[in-house]
N, C-alpha and C positions, 0 to 999 in steps of 0.2 A: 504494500500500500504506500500509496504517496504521503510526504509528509508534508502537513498543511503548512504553507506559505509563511513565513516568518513576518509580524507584526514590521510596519514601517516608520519612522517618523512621521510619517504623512497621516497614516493613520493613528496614532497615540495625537496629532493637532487637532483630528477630525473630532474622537472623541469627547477632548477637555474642552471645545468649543473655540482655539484660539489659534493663531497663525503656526507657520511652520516655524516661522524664528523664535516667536516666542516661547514654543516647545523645544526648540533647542536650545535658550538659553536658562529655562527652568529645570533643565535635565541637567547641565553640564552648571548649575548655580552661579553663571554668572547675569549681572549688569541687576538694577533694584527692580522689583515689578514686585505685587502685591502678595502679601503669603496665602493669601485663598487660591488666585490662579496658579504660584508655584505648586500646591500642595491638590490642583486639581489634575494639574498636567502628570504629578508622580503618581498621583491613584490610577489615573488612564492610561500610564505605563504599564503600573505594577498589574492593574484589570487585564490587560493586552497581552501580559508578560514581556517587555520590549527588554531586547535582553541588554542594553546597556544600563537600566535602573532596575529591572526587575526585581522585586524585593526578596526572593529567594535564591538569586542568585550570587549573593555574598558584593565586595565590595567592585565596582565599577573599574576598579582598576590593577593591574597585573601588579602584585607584589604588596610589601606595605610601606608608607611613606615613614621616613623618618621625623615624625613629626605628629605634637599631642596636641589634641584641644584643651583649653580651660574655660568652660560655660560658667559665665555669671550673670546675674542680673542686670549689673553697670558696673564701672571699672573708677567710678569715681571719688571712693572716701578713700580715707585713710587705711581702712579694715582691709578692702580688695587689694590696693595698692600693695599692701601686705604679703598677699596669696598672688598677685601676679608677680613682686620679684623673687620668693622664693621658688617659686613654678622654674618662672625663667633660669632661673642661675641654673639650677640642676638640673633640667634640661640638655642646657647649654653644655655643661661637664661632659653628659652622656651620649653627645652627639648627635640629640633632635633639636626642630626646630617648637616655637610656643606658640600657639593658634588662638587669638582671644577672639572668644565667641560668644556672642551677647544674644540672651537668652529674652525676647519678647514678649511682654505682657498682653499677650493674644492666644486665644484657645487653637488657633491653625499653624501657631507657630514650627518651623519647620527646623529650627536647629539641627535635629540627626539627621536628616536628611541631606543636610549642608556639610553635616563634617561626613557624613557617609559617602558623598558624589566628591569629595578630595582623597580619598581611602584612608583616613587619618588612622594613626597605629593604634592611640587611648585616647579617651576620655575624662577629665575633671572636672566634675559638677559640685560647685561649693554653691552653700547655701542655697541650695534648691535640691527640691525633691523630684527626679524625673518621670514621667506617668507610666505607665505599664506599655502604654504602646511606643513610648520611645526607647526604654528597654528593650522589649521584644525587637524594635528597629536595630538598636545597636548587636542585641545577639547573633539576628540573622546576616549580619554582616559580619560577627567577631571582632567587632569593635569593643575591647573593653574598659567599663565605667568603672571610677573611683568616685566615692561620695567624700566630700569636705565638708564638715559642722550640718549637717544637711538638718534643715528646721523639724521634722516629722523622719520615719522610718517610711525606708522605701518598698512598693509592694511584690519588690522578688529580694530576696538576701545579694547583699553586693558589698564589696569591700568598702571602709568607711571609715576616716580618721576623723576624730570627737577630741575634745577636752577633759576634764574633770570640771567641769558647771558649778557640780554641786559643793564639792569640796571648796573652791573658789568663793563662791558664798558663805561658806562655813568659814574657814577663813579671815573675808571682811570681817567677819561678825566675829569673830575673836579680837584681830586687832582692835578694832573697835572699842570692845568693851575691857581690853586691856591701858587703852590710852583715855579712858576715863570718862567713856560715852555714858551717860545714863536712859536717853531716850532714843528712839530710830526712827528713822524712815528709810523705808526700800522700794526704790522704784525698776519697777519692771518692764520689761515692752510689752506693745500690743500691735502686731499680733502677738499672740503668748506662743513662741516656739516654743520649741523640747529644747535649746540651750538654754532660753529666758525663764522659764519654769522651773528648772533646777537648779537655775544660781538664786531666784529668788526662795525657791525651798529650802534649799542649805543652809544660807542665810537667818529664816525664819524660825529652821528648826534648833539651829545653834543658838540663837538668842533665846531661845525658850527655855534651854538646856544650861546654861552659863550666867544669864538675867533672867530668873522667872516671874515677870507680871512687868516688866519692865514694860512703857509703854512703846508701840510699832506701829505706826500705821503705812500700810503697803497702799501703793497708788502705780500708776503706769502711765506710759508717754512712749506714742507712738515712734521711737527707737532715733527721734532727730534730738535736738537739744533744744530748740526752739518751743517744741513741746515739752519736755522733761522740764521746763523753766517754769510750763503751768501747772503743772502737777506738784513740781515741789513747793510751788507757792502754798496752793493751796493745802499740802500735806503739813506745812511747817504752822500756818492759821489753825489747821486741827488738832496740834497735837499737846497731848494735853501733859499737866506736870511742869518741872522747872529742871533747872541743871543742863547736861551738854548736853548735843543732838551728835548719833551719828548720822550718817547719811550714806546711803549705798545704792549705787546706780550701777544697772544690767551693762552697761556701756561706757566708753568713758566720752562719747558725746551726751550722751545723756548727762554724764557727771558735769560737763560745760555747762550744762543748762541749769542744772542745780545749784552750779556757782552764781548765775547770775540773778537767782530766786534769792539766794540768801543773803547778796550784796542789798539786793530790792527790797530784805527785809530789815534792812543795817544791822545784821551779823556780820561777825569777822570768822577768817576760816585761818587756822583752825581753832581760837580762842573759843567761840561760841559753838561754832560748825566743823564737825569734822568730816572729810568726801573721801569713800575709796571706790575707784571705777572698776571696770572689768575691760580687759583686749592689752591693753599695754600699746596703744599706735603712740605714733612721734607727738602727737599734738598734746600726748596729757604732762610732758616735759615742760610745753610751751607753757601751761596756766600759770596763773600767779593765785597761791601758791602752788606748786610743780606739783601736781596728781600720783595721790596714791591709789596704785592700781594693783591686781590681778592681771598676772602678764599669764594670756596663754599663748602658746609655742604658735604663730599664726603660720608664720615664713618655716620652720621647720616640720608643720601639717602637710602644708604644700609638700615642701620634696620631698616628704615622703609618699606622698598618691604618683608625685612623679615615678620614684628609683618604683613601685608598685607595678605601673603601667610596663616599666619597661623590663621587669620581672619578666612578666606576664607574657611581652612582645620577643624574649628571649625564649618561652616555653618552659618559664616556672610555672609553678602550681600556686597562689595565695588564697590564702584563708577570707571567708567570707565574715568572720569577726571582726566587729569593729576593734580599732585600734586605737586606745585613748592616751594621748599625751598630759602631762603632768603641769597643771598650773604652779605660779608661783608668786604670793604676795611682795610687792617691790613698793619699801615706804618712802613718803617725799615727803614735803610739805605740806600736805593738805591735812595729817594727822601726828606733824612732829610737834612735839608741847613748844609751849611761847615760851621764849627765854627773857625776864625782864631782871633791869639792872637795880 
């Protein structure tokens, strides 16, 4: 028997509704056009089986590129900045190149689709949790993902580098009430991730354990500082008692914000206010006073999903446990007692 006709470009145009060029440039992921028609042109591929996208036909191109992706949301604060020069350096050691790939706040969004039509070797998805079907995307190709601080658990087991959250919190809240806090506020994000949930838990449950009745009111701020500045306003109006406050913010933009609530309220920091943030970026150096933070390993997360990937792209075998790095409290100014003469 004859074998049926192989699917054409012409035909994979005809289907998706749109020209011939424009299916070829939705297929080969270059030039901008909208993520609805890229992502109609690769179903009317994959529908067709057109075997240069076909989605079971593994990656589009002979062999694997020396070369990782790192999907994030945006590439703009301090925190990412963080995880893009760790990515890169060890990368770079290893002899691939660093693919930043900005992951679209759009349900058609086609990220795997984009690093899968370049045949990229791995994958790094920090802070985001990938859906089931861009997993299954990257499997059928053997493309493999590393998850970084990833906000929720993803829904097939994948390799995954985490902090200690909780400990970090517990922690603050030691120092804290070691440098002579008597009251607290802890501000948390919203949305409430699985990192922000367990440093505000740690946190909580450590002061309950070390101060008990000691007063706490938890509040949250949408993870900017802008916000955390209303939040701690209002947390500092409500809290009831006398004596020091600590203050412990999920972030340490967050912790900016809180400096600027309590200047608002003519407290001084750390005579009236004491701040300890959570990340350790360059900027909590910058404050006046110099931010005591919870430094988690940001830049050494990264290279490790990197030296992972290329475990993996060498024909290692890794473990689908996650992998948690060790925070580490770093005191500044924001909780060293006043020296007066």
């Amino acid at each position: 028997m004859a074998s049926p006709p192989r699917p054409t470009l012409t035909d994979v145009a005809a289907q998706a509704g749109v020209s011939i060029a424009t299916a070829s440039r939705a297929l080969r992921a270059r030039g901008e056009m909208a993520a609805d028609t890229r992502s109609r042109v690769l179903r009317a591929a994959a529908e067709l089986g057109y075997s240069t996208v076909g989605q079971r036909r593994g990656r589009p191109r002979r062999g694997t590129s020396l070369m990782f992706d790192l999907v994030l949301g945006h590439f703009h604060d301090p925190y990412t900045e963080e995880i893009t020069a760790g990515a890169r350096t060890t990368a770079s050691e290893l002899g691939y190149d660093l693919v930043l790939t900005a992951e679209r706040d759009d349900p058609a969004d086609d990220w795997h689709e984009r690093i899968r039509s370049r045949g990229s070797a791995g994958v790094i998805v920090g802070l985001i949790v990938p859906t089931s079907t861009q997993i299954a995307a990257m499997h059928r190709a053997s493309i493999p993902l590393v998850l970084m601080e990833p906000p929720s658990e993803a829904s097939s087991p994948l390799p995954s580098l985490r902090t200690t959250d909780s400990a970090g919190g517990g922690a603050a809240a030691e120092h804290l009430v070691a440098r002579g806090a008597r009251r607290f506020i802890v501000i948390g994000g919203a949305p409430s991730y699985r990192y922000g949930r367990a440093r505000v838990d740690g946190f909580v449950r450590t002061i309950d354990e070390i101060a008990p009745g000691a007063p706490c009111v938890r509040t949250s701020a949408d993870w900017s500082a802008w916000d955390a500045r209303r939040a701690c306003a209002r947390a500092l109006a409500e809290l009831p008692g006398s004596g020091p406050i600590g203050v412990f913010a999920c972030s340490d933009e967050m912790a900016a914000g809180a400096y600027r609530a309590i200047a608002d309220s003519d407290r001084n920091i750390p005579r009236d206010v004491m701040v300890v943030g959570f990340d350790d970026v360059r900027g909590a150096r910058w404050l006046h006073p110099s931010l005591t933070t919870i430094r988690q390993p940001i830049r050494e997360m990264a290279s490790a999903a990197v030296r992972i990937l290329a475990q993996v792209t060498s024909g290692g075998v890794v473990s689908n446990e996650a992998i948690v790095m060790p925070t580490e409290l770093v005191e500044r100014g924001s909780t060293r007692p006043v020296i007066t003469e």
